[in-house]
LUMFI-817602 format. One record per atom (N, C-alpha, C): z, x, y; residue in one letter. Coordinates in steps of 0.02 Angstrom, whole numbers, padded with zeros to 5 digits, always signed. Layout:
% residues N
ZXYA/...
% end
This chain:
% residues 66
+00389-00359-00263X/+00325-00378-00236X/+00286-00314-00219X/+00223-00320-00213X/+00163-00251-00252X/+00145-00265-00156X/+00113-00203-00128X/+00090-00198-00067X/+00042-00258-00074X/-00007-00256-00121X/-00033-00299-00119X/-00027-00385-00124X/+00015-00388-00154X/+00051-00474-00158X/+00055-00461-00076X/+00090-00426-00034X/+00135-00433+00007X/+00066-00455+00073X/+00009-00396+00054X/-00035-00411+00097X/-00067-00480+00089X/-00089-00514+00017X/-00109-00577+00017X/-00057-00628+00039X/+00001-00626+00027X/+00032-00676+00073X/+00052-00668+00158X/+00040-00594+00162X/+00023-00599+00241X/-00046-00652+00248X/-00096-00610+00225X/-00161-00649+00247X/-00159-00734+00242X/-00109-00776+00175X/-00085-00850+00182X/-00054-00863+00258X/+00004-00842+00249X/+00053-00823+00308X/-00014-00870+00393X/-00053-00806+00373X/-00099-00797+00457X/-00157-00863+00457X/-00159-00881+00388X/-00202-00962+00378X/-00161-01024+00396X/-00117-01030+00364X/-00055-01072+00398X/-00064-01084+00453X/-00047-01002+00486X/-00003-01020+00570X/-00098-01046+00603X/-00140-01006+00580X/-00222-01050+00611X/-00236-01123+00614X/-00205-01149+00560X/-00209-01213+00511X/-00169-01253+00563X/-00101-01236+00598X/-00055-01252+00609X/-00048-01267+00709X/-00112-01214+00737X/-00098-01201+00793X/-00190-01265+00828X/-00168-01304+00869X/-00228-01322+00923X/-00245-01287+00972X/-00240-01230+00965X/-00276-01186+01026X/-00337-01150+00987X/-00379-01149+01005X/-00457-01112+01003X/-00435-01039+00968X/-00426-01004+01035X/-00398-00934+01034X/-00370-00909+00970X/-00294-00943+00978X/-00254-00922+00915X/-00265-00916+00881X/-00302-00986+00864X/-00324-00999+00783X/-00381-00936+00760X/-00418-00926+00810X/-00476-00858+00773X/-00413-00810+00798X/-00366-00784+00835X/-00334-00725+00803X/-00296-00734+00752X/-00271-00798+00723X/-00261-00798+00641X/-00298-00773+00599X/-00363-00817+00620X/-00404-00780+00560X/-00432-00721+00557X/-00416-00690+00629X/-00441-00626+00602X/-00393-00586+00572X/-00334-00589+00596X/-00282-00558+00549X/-00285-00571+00497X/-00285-00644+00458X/-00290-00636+00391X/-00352-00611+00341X/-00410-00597+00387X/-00458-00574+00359X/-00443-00490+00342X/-00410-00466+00408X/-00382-00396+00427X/-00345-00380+00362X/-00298-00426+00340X/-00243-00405+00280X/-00269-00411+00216X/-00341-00486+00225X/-00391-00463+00144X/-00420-00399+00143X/-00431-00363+00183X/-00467-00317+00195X/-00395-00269+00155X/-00355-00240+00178X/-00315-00213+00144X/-00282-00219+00083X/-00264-00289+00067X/-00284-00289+00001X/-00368-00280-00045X/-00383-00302-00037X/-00440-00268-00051X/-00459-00183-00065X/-00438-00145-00003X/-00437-00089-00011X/-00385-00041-00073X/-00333-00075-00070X/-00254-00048-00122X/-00285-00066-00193X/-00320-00115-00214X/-00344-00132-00244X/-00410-00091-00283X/-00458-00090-00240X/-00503-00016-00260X/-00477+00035-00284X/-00424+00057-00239X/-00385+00095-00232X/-00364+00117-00296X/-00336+00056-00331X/-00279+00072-00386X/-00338+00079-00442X/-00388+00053-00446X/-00446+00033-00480X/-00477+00108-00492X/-00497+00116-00452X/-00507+00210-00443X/-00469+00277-00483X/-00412+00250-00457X/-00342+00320-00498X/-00340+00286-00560X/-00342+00215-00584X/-00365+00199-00660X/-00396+00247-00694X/-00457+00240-00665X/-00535+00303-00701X/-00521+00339-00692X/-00493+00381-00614X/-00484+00448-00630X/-00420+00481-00665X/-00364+00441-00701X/-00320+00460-00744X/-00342+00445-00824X/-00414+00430-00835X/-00436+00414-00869X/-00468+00463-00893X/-00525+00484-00828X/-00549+00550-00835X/-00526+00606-00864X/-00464+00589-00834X/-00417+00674-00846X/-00384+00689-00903X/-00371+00615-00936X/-00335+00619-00990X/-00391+00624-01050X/-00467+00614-01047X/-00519+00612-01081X/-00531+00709-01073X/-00541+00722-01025X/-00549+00788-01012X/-00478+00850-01061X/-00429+00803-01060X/-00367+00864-01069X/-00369+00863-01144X/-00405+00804-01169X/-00384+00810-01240X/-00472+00811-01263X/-00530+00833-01230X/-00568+00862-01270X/-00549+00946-01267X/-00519+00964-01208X/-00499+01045-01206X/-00452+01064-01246X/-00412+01008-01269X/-00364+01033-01332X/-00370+01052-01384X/
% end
């Protein structure tokens, strides 16, 4: 499992227990946690999206200098 799987089923995980709980409170600190863990996936994601292009870059760059 990829950080990221791990963070989207946290963020399920924190809908559930919202889904799951009758208190006011809880339920929005579920959801903000699971918003908290889209947010990090999200980010790993850019993330990996990014070092894509820039190993892209580099490998475009090394073999026009060759």
């Amino acid at each position: 499992m990829t950080n990221i799987e791990m963070y989207r089923a946290n963020a399920a995980a924190q809908r559930a227990a919202a889904a799951a709980t009758n208190l006011p409170n809880r339920r929005e600190m579920h959801e903000r946690s699971a918003q908290s863990w889209d947010a990090m996936a999200d980010s790993a994601e850019d993330t990996l999206r990014r070092t894509g292009v820039n190993e892209a870059a580099k490998a475009q760059l090394a073999a026009a200098s060759a």
